[in-house]
DORO-971221 format. One record per residue (C-alpha): residue in one letter; x, y, z. Coordinates in steps of 0.001 Angstrom, whole numbers, plus 500000, padded with zeros to 6 digits. Layout:
BEGIN
AXYZ ...
***
This chain:
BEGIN
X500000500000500000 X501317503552499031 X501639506384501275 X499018508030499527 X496557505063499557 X497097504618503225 X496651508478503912 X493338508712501830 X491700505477503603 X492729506745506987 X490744510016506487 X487560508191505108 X487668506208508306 X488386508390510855 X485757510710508790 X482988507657508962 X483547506997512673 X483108510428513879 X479911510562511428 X478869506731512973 X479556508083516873 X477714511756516407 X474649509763515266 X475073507019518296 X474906510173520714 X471974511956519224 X469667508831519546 X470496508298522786 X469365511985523622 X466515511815521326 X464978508781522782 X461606508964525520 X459486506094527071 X455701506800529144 X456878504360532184 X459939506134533481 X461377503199535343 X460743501019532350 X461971503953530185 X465173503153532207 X465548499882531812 X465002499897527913 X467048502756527972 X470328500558529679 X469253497828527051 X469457499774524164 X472842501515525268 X474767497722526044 X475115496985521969 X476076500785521641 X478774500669524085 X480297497889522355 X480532499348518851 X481960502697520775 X484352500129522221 X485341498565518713 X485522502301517580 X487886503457519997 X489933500388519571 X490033501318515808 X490690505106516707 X493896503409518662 X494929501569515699 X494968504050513610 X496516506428515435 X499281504275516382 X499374503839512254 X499694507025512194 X502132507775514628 X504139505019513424 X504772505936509466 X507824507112508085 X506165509836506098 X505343513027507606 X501526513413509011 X500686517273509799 X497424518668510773 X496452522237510861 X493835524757510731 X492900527358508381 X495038529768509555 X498145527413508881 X498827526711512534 X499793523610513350 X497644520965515639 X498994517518514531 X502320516092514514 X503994512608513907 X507276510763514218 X507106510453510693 X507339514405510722 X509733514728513538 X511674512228511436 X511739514572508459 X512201517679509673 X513544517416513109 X511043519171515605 X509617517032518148 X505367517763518568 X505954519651521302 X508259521929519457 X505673522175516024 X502302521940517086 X500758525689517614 X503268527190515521 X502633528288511996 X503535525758508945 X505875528431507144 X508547526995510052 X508067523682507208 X509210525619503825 X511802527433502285 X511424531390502697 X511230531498498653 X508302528907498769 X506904530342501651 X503806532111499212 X502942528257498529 X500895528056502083 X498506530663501589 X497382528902498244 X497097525493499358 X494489526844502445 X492585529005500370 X492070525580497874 X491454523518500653 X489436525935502367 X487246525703499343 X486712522014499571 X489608521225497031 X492321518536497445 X495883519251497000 X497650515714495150 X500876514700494958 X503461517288494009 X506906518173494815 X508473521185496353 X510954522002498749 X510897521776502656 X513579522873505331 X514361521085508651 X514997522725512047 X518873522875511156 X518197524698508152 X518773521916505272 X516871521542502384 X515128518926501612 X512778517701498011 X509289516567499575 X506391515569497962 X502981516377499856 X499167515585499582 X496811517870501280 X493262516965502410 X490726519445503803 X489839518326507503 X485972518692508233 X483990518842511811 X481088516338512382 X479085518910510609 X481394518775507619 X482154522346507854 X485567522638506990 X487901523613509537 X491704522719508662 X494153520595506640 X495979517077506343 X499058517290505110 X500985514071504426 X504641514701503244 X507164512329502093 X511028512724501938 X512034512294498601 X515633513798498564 X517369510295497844 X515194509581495197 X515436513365493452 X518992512688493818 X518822509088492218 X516863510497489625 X519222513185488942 X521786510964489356 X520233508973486727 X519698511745484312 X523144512375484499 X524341509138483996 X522117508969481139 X523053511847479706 X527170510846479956 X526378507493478885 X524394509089475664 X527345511674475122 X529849508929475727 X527924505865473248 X527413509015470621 X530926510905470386 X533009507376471524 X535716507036468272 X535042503383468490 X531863501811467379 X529364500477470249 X526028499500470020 X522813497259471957 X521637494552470351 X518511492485471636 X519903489483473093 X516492487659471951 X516570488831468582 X520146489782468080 X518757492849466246 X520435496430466709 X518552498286468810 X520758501594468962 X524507501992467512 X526710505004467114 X528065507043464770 X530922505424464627 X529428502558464032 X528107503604461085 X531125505292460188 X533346502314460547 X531132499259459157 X529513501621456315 X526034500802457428 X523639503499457541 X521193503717461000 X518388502509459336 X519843499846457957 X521651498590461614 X517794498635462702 X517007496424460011 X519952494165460860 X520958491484463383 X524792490383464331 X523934487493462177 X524208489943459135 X527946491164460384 X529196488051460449 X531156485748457661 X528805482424457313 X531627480387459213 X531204481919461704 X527650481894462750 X527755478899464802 X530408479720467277 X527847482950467769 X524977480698468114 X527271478829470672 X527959482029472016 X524914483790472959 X523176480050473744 X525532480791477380 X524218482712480269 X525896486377480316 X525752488633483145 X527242491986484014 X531182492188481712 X532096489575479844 X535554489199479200 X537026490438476046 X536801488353473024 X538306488580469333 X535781488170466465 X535601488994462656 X533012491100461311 X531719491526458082 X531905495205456543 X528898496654454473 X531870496462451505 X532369492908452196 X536046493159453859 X536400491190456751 X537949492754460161 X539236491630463262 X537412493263466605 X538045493228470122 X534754492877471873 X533940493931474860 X529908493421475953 X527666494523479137 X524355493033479531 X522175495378480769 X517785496212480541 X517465498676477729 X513718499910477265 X511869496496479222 X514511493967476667 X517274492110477762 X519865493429475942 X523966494058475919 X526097497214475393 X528961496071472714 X532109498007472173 X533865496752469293 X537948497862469005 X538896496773465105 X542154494959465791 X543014493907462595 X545675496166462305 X547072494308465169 X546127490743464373 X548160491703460953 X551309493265463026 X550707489887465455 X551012487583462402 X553669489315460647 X555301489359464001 X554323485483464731 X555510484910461200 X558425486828461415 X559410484828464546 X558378481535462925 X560969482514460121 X563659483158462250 X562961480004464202 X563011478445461154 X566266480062459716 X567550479451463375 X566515475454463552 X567157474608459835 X570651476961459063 X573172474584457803 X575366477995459873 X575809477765463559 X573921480212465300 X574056481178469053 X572791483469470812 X574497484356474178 X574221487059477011 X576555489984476637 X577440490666479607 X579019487154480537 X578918485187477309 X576445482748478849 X574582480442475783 X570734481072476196 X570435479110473071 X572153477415469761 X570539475675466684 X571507471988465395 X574040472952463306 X576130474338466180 X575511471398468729 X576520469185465977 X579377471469465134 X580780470955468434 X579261467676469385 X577608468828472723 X573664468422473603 X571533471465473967 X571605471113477534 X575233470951477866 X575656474229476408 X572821476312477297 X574093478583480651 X577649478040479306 X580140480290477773 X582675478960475568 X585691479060477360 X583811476468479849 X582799473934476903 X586507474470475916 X585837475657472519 X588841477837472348 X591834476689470944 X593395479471471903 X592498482178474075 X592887485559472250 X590226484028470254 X587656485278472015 X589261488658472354 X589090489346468739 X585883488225468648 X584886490541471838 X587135493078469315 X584757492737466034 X581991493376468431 X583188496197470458 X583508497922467002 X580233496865465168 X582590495168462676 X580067492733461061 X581046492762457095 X584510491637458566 X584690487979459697 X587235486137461694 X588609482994461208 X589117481054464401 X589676477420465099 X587028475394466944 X587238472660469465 X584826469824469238 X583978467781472351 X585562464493470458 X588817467357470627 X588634467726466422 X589925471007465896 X587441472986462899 X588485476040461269 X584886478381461457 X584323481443459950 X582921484303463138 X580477487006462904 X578315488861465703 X575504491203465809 X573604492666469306 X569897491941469515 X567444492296472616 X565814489233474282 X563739489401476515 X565011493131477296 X568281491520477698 X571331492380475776 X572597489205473755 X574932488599471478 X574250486713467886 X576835484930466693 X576824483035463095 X579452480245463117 X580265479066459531 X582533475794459137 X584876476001456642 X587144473219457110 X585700471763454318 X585703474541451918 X589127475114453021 X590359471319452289 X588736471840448948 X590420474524447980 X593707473693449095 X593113470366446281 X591958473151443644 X595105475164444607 X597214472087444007 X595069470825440970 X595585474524439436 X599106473933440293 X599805470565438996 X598163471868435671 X599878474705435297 X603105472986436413 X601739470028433481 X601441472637430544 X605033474137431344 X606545470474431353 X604615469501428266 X605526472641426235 X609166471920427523 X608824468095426998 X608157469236423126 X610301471584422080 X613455469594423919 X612580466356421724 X613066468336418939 X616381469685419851 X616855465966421172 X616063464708417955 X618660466692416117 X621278465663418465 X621126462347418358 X620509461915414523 X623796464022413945 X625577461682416810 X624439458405414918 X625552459909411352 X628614460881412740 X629236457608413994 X628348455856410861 X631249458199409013 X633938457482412239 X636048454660411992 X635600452738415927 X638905453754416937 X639002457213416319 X639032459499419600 X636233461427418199 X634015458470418173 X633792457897422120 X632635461902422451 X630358462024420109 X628835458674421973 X628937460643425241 X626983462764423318 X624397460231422290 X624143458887425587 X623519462466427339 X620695463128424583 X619115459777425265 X618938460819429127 X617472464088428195 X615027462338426367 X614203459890428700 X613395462696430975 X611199464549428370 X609001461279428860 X608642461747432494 X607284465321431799 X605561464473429401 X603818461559431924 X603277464441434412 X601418466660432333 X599312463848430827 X600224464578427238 X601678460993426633 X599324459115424028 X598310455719425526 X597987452448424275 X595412451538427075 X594782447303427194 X592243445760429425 X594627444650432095 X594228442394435616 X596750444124438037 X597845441108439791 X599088439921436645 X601070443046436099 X602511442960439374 X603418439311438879 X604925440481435682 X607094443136437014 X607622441210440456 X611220439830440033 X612595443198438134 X611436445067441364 X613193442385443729 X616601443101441616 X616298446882441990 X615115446982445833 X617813444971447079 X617859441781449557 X617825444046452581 X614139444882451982 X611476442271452018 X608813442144449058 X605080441169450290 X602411440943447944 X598961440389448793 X596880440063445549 X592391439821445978 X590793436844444390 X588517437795441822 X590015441124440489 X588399443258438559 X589762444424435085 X590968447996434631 X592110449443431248 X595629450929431627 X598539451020429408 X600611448459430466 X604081450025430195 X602934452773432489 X601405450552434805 X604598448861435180 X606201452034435175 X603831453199438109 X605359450008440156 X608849450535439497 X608774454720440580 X607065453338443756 X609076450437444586 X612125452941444068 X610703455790446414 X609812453051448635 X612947451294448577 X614980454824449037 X613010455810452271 X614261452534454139 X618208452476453660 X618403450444456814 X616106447947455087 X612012447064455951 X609250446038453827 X607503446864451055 X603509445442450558 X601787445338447876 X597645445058447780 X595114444828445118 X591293445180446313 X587981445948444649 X586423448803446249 X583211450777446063 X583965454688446276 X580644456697447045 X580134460740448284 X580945459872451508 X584804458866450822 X584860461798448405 X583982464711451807 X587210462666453095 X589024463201449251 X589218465154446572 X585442464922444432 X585703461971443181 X582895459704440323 X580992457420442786 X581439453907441488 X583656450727441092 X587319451160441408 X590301448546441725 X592895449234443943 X596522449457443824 X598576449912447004 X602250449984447534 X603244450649451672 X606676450954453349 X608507451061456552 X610315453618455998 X610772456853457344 X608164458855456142 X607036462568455576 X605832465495457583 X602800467333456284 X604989469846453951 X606967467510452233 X603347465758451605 X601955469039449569 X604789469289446940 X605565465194446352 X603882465368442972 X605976468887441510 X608148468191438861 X611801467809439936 X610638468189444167 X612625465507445980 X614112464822449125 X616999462657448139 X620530464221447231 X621666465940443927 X623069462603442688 X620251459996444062 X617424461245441266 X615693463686438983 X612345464260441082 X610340462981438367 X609324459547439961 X606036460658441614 X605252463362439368 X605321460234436366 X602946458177438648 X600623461086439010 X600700461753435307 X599898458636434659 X597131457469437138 X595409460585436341 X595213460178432333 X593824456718433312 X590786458351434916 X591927456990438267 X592537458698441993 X595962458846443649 X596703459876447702 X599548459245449442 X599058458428453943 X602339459349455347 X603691460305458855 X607152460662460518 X608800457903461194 X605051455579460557 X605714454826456576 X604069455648453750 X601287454256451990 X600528455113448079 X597103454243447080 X595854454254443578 X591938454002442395 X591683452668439194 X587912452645437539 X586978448780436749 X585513447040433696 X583650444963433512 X585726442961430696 X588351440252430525 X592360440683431109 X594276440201427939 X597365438061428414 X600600439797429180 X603028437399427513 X604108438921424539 X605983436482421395 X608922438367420580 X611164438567417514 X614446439660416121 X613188442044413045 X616354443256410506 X616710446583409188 X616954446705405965 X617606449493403479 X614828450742400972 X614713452263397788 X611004453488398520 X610105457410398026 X608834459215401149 X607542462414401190 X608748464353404414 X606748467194406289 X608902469324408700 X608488473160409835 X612159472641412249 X614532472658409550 X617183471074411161 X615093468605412598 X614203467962408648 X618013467601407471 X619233465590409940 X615932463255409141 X616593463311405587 X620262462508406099 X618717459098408196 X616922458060405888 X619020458675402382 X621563456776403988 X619331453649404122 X618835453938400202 X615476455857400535 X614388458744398265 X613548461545400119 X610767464578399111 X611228467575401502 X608499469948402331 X608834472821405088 X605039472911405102 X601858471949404417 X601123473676401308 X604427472593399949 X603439468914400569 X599960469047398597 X601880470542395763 X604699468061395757 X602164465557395847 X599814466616392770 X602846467395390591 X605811464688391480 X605509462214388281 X606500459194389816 X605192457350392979 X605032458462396236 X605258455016398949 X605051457057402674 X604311460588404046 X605825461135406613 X604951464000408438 X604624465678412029 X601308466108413536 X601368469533414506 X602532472383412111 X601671475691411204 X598460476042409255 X597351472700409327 X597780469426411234 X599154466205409800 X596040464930409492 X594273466827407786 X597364467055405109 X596910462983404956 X593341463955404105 X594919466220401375 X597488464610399763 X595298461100399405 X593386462749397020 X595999462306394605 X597738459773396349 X595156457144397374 X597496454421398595 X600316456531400409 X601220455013403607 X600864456827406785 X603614457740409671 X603314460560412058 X605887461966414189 X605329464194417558 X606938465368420146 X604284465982422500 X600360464800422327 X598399468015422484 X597584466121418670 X594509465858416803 X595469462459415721 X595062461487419683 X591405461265420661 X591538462347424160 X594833460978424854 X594433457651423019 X595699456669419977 X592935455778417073 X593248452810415586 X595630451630412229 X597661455241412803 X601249454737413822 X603467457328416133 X606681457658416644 X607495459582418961 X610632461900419051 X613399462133419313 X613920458911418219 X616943456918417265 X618203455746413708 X617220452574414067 X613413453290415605 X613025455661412914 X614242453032410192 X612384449989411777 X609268452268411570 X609618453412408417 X610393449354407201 X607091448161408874 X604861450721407736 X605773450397404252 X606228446508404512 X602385446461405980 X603293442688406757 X605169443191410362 X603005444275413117 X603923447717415082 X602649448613418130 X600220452507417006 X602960453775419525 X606773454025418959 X608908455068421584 X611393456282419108 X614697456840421726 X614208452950422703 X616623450968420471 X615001447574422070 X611647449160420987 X612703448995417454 X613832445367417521 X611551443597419972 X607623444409418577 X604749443164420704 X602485440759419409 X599229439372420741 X599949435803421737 X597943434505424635 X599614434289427922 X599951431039429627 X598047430505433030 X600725430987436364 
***
């Protein structure tokens, strides 16, 4: 019940029982009876009943007076003249007089002096019968404070109903004007602060989902105008995907702030964003309903990805860099973390190195290492890196490449550092240095090799013709074989060169190495000496290879020498033959080498073996160790010459005072050996009277060859060139039996002038002479097939045996001629099967 309900229905009753007890008393005065004593007894029966509704009056009077007296809301009588004669606790409560202190003093004690003009009006209304409802004004208490009451005045009648004062029922409503105001206020901020807020907010029905008000710049930001947000739900600001997490969303209790919570939204141009929302649920006009304020973070979430993808690279480049990378503090060098490459680098687990500085794991190998690197840092020197040597845990020693840079982690200064291992690298290009210089070293022997075998040739011609004219005793004679003898030395060291720098032509044969070694086995027991021990330790089942033989003998005897020279107080010498399988993995050990089958060829000693200096220069022409008197240098650098024109692999294991072992890689075929027993017999030289047609640019190479062969009866046609030779060829009347020419000369080669001259001379025979084997006629080093070589500088009689066989066409000549070899020119080769040992 309201205070104005209970004040109205207090005044009707209190009205009605004065009315019901007025009417009580004026029958009991009006009433008369004839018998007096029985008027007095009807009279006393007829007053019982009213004395007992005067009772249940006055016990209502009570009631409501102690109502009265009892409510919180001020209860004032007065009279017309605005004194006033009633006064509750409810007042006293108010406005701080006690009854005594208010009642018979004027109400104008009650109200502001500016509303004091209000009392005047209100009596003169009620005094005309009017009620006064509910409305506010202003009051004052006794120590002087304003208050905001609201009051309902009642006119107060006598039993008559004459009208003779006022009820005045007054409540304090200064919380509640304040609440209101307080209200209004915060209405009016939160309406400023949802309208002018940059970022978009709006209320949505939580029923419905539909927008019930948004903000400017919402409608700035998502492109929707207001009338169509009212039109819309969040359905319609969503991509499709994502309407069932909302359905999940909103299907979940909410109360007061939720939490913050990412979401995309759907622009009116159809660009997705990312927003931050943040929601309130709150009553907004009778619906249940939530405040949204949505942040667009999508500038963020892109920063946050490129970030998280910037970070995933780096981890990436960190985890996968084939580099070491490690990142330590700066202040005490302390690892905080290292990639795979590193730990594998130095062979430690992650734990083992993280919280460790180098100089505990030992990396150092030696300690102002880690001051130049402290150095490079100090001065922001990162384009310059340091080589330093590592330390492995297994205590290999790896040559890195350094460099640092300062980041921040974790707002900690650290230090980067990018460890590269070139130990590899470095072994590699220590082999290209020496391949580079083993060429270069080649093609200076080779163009030496040449041009000395002509000069060779020359001298020993005009030694042989002299000692064809020389009677055997004449003094002369035994100079002018000096002579001979120094020129076949020279030549025989041309050879050698000419092995080094690969510009021999081969006569390769499909050869089993056990056989050759058994072939060459007793000549190498003769030359090492009994004070050395021969051991030779051949694999079943060899593999073929496809050497020239001579070489390959040649390869044993330089070996056996070396071998034999490093152990003058005697030791052993082994010999092993092995198939192998050589794949990338021996090659990171070796020089690149073709992955595949390979025979091998090794010849170890006892002897006293070679530091690591002597080891990088054992293959230079004319580099030895022995005395001035004990060899040419020439030994090794033949072998090398040799195994490499074969296609195969040399390396040479050697330490102080350990031995050395030599071990040659040969590719294998799959083919059988020929035999190696060769049929030999004596062959005569016998004059000619053929005509040969000789091509030489050296002129006195030319004379000297033309004096040879006129003095064995042959007619000789000279030509300084090529052009000369085609012309002596179409015009010379008679026949022409042999051209003899060399294979390189100015202009054009010798065969392309045998291409020449057989157009007019179909059935000329062919010899070529050459002192080296940069020829055309040699297909990469190999000699083609039915084409004879002599090689210079050759004697009289290899020149003359040639010359015989070719024209003869009936003896058999090897396609290469070793022309300073006497033996050469009386022992030829043939191919008779070798017996089974």
């Amino acid at each position: 019940m309201t205070v104005e309900v209970l004040a109205v229905w207090i005044v009707q009753h209190i009205r009605g029982l004065v009315v019901q007890i007025n009417r009580q008393i004026r029958r009991i005065r009006a009433g008369t009876h004839p018998n007096p004593r029985q008027d007095a007894n009807d009279r006393d029966a007829a007053l019982l009943p009213r004395t007992a509704e005067c009772g249940r009056i006055e016990s209502k009077l009570t009631w409501i007076a102690s109502l009265i007296e009892s409510s919180d809301d001020a209860m004032i009588s007065n009279n017309l003249e605005g004194i006033i004669t009633s006064w509750n606790r409810g007042a006293q409560r108010i406005y701080g007089y006690t009854a005594g202190e208010a009642i018979g003093r004027p109400m104008a004690i009650l109200v502001p002096s500016d509303h004091a003009d209000e009392i005047p009006t209100i009596l003169t209304k009620v005094a005309q019968g009017n009620r006064i409802d509910w409305y506010g004004t202003k009051g004052i208490t006794k120590s002087g404070h304003l208050l905001e009451v609201s009051i309902a005045v009642s006119p107060v009648r006598d039993a008559a109903g004459a009208i003779i004062g006022a009820s005045t029922i007054a409540s304090d409503i200064t919380a509640h004007k304040r609440a209101e105001k307080a209200q209004r206020e915060s209405e009016t901020q939160y309406q400023l602060l949802f309208d002018s807020s940059p970022l978009p907010m709006w209320v949505f029905d939580r029923k419905s989902l539909g927008f019930l008000a948004v903000n400017e710049a919402a409608i700035r930001h998502y492109g929707f105008s207001r009338d169509e947000f009212a039109d819309m739900t969040l359905r319609d600001i969503r991509p499709d995907a994502d309407i069932p997490r909302l359905r999940e969303h909103m299907s979940r209790p909410r109360r007061g702030l939720q939490n913050a919570e990412v979401w995309r939204h759907r622009k009116k141009d159809g660009s997705i964003i990312h927003v931050e929302i943040t929601a309130h649920s709150l009553d907004f006009q009778g619906r249940e309903a939530e405040l949204v304020l949505a942040h667009d973070v999508t500038d963020r979430k892109r920063a946050e990805e490129r970030l998280r993808q910037s970070e995933e690279r780096f981890s990436k480049a960190f985890r996968s860099s084939p580099f070491g990378i490690v990142i330590a503090t700066e202040s005490k060098g302390r690892m905080v973390d290292a990639n795979p490459a590193f730990l594998k680098m130095v062979g430690y687990n992650r734990e083992d190195v993280i919280g460790r500085t180098a100089k505990e794991l030992n990396l150092w190998t030696e300690a102002h290492q880690s001051d130049l690197i402290h150095q490079q840092f100090v001065n922001q020197d990162h384009a310059k890196l340091f080589e330093v040597r590592f330390k492995s845990q297994s205590g290999e020693v790896k040559l890195v490449e350094f460099a640092t840079e300062r980041i921040q982690l974790h707002d900690e200064p650290c230090v980067l550092a990018i460890i590269h291992d070139v130990t590899e690298p470095r072994r590699l290009e220590q082999q290209l240095r020496q391949a580079q210089k083993m060429e270069a070293m080649g093609r200076l022997a080779g163009g030496i090799a040449h041009d000395f075998n002509n000069l060779l040739s020359i001298i020993i011609g005009y030694c042989e013709l002299c000692q064809e004219q020389l009677d055997s005793n004449h003094p002369v004679g035994k100079h002018v074989e000096q002579i001979k003898k120094a020129g076949e030395r020279a030549a025989s060291l041309t050879r050698q060169l000419l092995a080094f720098s690969r510009q021999q032509v081969l006569q390769p044969r499909t050869l089993n190495l056990n056989a050759v070694v058994n072939g060459i086995s007793k000549m190498l027991l003769r030359v090492i000496g009994e004070h050395i021990s021969l051991i030779f330790k051949p694999a079943e089942s060899l593999s073929s290879v496809r050497v020239d033989f001579g070489q390959a003998e040649q390869v044993l005897l330089n070996l056996a020498l070396n071998a034999r020279d490093a152990m003058p107080e005697g030791g052993k010498i082994v010999i092993e033959t092995a198939n192998v399988e050589l794949d990338e993995n021996y090659s990171q050990i070796h020089e690149v080498i073709k992955s595949g089958s390979y025979v091998m060829l090794s010849v170890s000693d006892t002897g006293v073996g070679m530091d690591h200096a002597t080891l990088s220069r054992i293959f230079e022409p004319f580099f030895t160790t022995k005395g001035p008197t004990r060899g040419t240098g020439l030994g090794l650098s033949t072998v090398y010459g040799i195994v490499k024109q074969s296609g195969g692999y040399i390396w040479v294991y050697s330490e102080p005072f350990r031995g050395t072992a030599v071990k040659i890689y040969l590719p294998s075929i799959d083919q059988p050996a020929e035999s190696l027993v060769p049929l030999k017999r004596t062959v005569s030289f016998p004059t000619g009277t053929e005509t040969i047609l000789l091509i030489e640019d050296d002129e006195a190479l030319r004379k000297v060859t033309i004096s040879l062969l006129q003095s064995s009866g042959y007619k000789v046609l000279e030509a300084n060139s090529a052009a000369a030779a085609i012309d002596i060829s179409r015009h010379f009347e008679n026949n022409i039996d042999l051209l003899l020419s060399d294979v390189i000369m100015p202009g054009k080669s010798g065969p392309d002038l045998a291409i020449d001259v057989r157009r007019y001379r179909p059935e000329i025979k062919l010899l070529y002479v050459s002192g080296y084997t940069g020829d055309m006629i040699a297909h990469q080093g190999v000699l083609d097939p039915g084409i004879t070589l002599l090689s210079k500088p050759f004697s009289k009689e290899a020149l003359l045996t040639t010359v015989r066989g070719v024209l003869d066409e009936g003896v058999q000549l090897p396609r290469l001629i070793d022309g300073s070899s006497q033996e050469m020119g009386l022992e030829l080769a043939t191919n008779e099967p070798e017996p089974e040992s």
